[in-house]
C-alpha positions as CSV (number, residue, x, y, z in Angstrom):
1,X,-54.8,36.7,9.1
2,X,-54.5,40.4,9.9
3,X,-56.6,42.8,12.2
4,X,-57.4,40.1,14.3
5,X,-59.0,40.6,18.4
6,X,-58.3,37.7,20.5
7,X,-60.1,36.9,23.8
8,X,-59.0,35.1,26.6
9,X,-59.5,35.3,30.5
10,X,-56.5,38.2,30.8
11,X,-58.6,40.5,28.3
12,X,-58.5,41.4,24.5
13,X,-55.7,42.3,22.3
14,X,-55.2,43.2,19.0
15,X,-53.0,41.3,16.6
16,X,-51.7,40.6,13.1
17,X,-51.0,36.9,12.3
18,X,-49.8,35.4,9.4
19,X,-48.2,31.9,9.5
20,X,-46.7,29.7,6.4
21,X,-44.0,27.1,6.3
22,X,-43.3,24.8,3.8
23,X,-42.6,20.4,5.8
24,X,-41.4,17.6,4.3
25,X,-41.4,13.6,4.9
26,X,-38.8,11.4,3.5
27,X,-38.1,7.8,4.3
28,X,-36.7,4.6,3.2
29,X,-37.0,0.8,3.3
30,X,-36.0,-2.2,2.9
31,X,-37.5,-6.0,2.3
32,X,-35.3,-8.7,3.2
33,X,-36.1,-12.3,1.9
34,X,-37.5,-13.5,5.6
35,X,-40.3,-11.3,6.0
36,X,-38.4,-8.5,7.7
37,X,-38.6,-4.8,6.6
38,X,-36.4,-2.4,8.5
39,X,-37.1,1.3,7.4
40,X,-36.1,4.8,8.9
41,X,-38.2,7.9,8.6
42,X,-38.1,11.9,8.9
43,X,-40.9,14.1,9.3
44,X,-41.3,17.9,9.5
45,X,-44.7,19.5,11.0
46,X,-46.4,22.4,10.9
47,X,-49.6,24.0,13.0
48,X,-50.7,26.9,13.2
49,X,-52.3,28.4,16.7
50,X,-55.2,30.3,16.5
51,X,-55.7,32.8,19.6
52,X,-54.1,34.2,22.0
53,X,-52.1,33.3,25.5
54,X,-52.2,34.4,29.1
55,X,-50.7,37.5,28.4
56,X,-52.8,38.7,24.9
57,X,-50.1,37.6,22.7
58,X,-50.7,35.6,19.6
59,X,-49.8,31.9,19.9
60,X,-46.9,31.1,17.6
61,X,-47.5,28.3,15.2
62,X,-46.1,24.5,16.7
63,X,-43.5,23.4,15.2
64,X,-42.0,20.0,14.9
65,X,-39.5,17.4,13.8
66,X,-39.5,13.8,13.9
67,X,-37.2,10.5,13.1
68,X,-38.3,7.0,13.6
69,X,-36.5,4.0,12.8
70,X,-38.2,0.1,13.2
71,X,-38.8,-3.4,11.5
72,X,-42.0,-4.7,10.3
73,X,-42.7,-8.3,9.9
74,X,-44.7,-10.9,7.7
75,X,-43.8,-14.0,8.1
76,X,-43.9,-17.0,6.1
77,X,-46.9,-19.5,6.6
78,X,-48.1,-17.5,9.3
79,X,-51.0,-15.1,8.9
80,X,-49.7,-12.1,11.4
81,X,-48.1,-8.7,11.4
82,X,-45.8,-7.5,13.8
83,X,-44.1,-4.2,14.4
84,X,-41.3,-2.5,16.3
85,X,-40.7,1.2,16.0
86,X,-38.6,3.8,18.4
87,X,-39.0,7.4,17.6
88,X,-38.0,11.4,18.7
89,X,-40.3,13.7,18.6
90,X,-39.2,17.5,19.0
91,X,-41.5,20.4,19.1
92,X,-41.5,24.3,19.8
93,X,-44.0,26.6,20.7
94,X,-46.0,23.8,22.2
95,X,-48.9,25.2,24.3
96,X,-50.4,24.2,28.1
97,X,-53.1,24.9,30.3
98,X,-51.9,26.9,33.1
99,X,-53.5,29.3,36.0
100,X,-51.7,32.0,37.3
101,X,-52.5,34.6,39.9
102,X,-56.4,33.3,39.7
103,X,-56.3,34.1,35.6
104,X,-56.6,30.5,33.5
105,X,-55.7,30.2,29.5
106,X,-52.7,29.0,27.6
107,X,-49.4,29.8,27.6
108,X,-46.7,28.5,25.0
109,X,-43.7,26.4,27.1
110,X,-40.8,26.4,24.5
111,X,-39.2,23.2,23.1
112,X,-40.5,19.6,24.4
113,X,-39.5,16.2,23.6
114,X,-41.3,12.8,23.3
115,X,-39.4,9.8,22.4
116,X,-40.1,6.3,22.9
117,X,-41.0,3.1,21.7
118,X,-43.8,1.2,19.9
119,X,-45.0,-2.4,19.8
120,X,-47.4,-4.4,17.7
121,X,-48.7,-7.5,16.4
122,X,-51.7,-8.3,14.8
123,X,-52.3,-12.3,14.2
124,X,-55.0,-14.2,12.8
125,X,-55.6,-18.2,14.4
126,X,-57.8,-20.9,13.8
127,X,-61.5,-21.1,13.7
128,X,-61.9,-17.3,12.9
129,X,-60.0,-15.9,16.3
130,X,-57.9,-12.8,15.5
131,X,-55.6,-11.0,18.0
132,X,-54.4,-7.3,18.5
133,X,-51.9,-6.1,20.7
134,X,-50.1,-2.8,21.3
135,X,-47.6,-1.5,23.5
136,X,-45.9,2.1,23.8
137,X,-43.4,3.5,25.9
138,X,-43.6,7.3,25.4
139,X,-41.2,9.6,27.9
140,X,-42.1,13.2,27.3
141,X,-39.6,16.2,28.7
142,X,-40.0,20.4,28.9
143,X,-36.8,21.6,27.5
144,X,-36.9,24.8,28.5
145,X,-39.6,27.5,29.4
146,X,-40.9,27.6,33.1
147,X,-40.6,23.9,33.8
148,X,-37.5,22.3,32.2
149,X,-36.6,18.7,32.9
150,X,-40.5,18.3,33.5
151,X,-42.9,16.0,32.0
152,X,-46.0,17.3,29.8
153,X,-49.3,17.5,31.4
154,X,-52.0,13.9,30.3
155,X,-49.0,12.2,28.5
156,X,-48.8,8.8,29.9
157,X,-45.4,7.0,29.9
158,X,-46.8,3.4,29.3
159,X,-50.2,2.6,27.3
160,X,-50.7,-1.0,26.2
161,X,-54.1,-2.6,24.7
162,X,-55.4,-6.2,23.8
163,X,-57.9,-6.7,21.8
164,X,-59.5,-10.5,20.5
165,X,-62.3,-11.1,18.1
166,X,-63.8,-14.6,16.7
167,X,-65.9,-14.3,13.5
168,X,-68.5,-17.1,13.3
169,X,-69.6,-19.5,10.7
170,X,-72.5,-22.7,10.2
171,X,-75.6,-20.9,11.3
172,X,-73.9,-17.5,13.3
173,X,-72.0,-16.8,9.8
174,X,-72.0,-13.2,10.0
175,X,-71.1,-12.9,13.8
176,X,-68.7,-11.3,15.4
177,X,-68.2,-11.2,18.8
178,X,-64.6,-8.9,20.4
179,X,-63.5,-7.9,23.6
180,X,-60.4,-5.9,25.0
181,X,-58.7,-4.2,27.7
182,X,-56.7,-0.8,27.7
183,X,-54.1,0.0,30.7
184,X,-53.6,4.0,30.6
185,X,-50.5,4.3,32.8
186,X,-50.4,7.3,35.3
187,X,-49.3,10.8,34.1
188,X,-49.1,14.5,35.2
189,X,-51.9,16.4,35.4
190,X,-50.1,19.9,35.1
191,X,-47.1,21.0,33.5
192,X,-45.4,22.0,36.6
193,X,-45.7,18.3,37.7
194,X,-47.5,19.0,40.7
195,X,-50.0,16.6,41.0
196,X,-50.6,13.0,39.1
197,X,-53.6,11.0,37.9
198,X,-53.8,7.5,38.2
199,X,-53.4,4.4,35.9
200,X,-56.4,3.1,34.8
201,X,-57.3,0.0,32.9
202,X,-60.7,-0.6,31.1
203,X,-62.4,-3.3,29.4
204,X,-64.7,-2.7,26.3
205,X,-67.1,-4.8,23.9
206,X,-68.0,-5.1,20.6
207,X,-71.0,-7.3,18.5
208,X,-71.3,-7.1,14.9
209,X,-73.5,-8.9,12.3
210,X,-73.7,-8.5,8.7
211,X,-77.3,-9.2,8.3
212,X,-76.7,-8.4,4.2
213,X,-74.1,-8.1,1.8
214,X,-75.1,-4.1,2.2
215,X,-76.5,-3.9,5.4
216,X,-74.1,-3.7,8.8
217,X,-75.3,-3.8,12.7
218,X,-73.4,-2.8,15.5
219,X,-73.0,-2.8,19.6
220,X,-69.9,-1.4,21.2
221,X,-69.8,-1.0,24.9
222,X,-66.6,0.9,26.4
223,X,-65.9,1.2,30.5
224,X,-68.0,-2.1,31.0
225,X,-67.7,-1.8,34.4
226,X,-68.4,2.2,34.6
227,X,-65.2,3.2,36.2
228,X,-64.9,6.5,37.4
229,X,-61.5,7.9,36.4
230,X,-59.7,11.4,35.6
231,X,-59.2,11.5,32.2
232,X,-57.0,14.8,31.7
233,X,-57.0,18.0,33.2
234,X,-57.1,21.3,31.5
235,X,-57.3,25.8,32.2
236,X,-60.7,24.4,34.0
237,X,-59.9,21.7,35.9
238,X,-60.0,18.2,35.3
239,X,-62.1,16.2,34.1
240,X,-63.5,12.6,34.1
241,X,-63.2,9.7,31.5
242,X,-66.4,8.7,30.1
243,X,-68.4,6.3,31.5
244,X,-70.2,3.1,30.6
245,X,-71.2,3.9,27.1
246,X,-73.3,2.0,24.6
247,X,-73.9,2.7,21.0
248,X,-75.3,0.8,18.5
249,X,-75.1,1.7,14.1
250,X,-76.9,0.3,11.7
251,X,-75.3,1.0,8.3
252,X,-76.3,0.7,4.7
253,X,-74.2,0.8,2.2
254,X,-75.1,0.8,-2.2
């Protein structure tokens, strides 16, 4: 991309961009006779960053690397799933909302770090009750740029879910009726770590009926109880999660 104006709140500049890179994935595993399946994985990424930053200058393209290593599970005579995963996460050229001297926009922070662990099961139990769970553990750091040693701006540390659904048979075949609760852990609003939002925890709904072979209704409700709560923060401010929301599909399918 070449001849390019960009816009932002410090004015207009002119730039030439042009952005390639060739990533890669590559990854191995292994199934063992009990169910267990331990694998390691490396990934390269890519993005390009349309725009400009605070200063006029062309964002750089984001670029990343990541390993994960973990064992998956299917046991024997038991319908469920379960997973266990850590992983690194590098990146450079990251971009974050910041404000300086009254101006807002983006400015690119150098090299940050994310690395963590993951948890999850899914099981499936008598009389058509299925279970979901999820856990992650996600510890983000600035490497370098204005804040090093800091934590990036809406990246909580802890974020768990459970979820349960129970599909019905006899007369309510078709039926199924879910509920679930997500815990959103607290987590920096800026990348300067000044200020923090809160943890959170909402409950949501689900009803579904297959009233055909091709035809699908559906009701989720998310927030049931309409909690007010900052969802991130941004060049603009901050703004709040949404609240008690219902939507309903109908969906045909041939």
């Amino acid at each position: 991309q070449t001849g390019t104006t960009y816009t932002n709140f410090a004015g207009t500049s002119d730039a030439g961009q042009s952005d390639q890179a060739t990533t890669g994935r590559i990854g191995a595993s292994y199934l063992l006779d009990n169910g267990m399946a331990p694998y390691i994985s490396y990934a390269t990424s890519f993005d390009p960053e349309v725009g400009a930053d605070i200063d006029g200058n062309a964002l750089k393209p984001t670029e990343g690397e990541q390993w994960e290593a973990g064992i998956k599970y299917q046991p024997d005579g038991f319908n469920g799933f379960f997973t266990a995963a850590i992983f690194r996460i590098d990146q450079t050229n990251v971009s974050a909302s910041v404000s300086e001297n009254g101006v807002s926009g983006l400015r690119q922070i150098g090299e940050v770090r994310s690395e963590g662990l993951e948890l999850e099961a899914n099981v499936s139990l008598i009389d058509g009750w299925n279970l979901h769970g999820a856990y992650t553990y996600n510890k983000t750091e600035q490497k370098n740029g204005d804040n090093p040693g800091a934590e990036m701006p809406n990246a909580p540390e802890h974020f768990a879910s459970l979820w349960a659904t129970k599909a019905f048979d006899g007369s309510l075949a078709g039926l199924t009726l879910g509920g679930g609760v997500r815990y959103i852990g607290d987590r920096f609003g800026d990348a300067a770590n000044n200020f923090a939002l809160d943890e959170v925890v909402l409950v949501d709904l689900l009803a579904e009926y297959e009233i055909t072979e091709n035809m699908h209704l559906a009701l989720n409700v998310t927030n049931l109880g309409d909690q007010a709560y900052v969802a991130n923060c941004g060049s603009f401010g901050c703004y709040y999660g949404d609240g008690r929301t219902v939507q309903a599909r109908l969906t045909y399918k041939w």
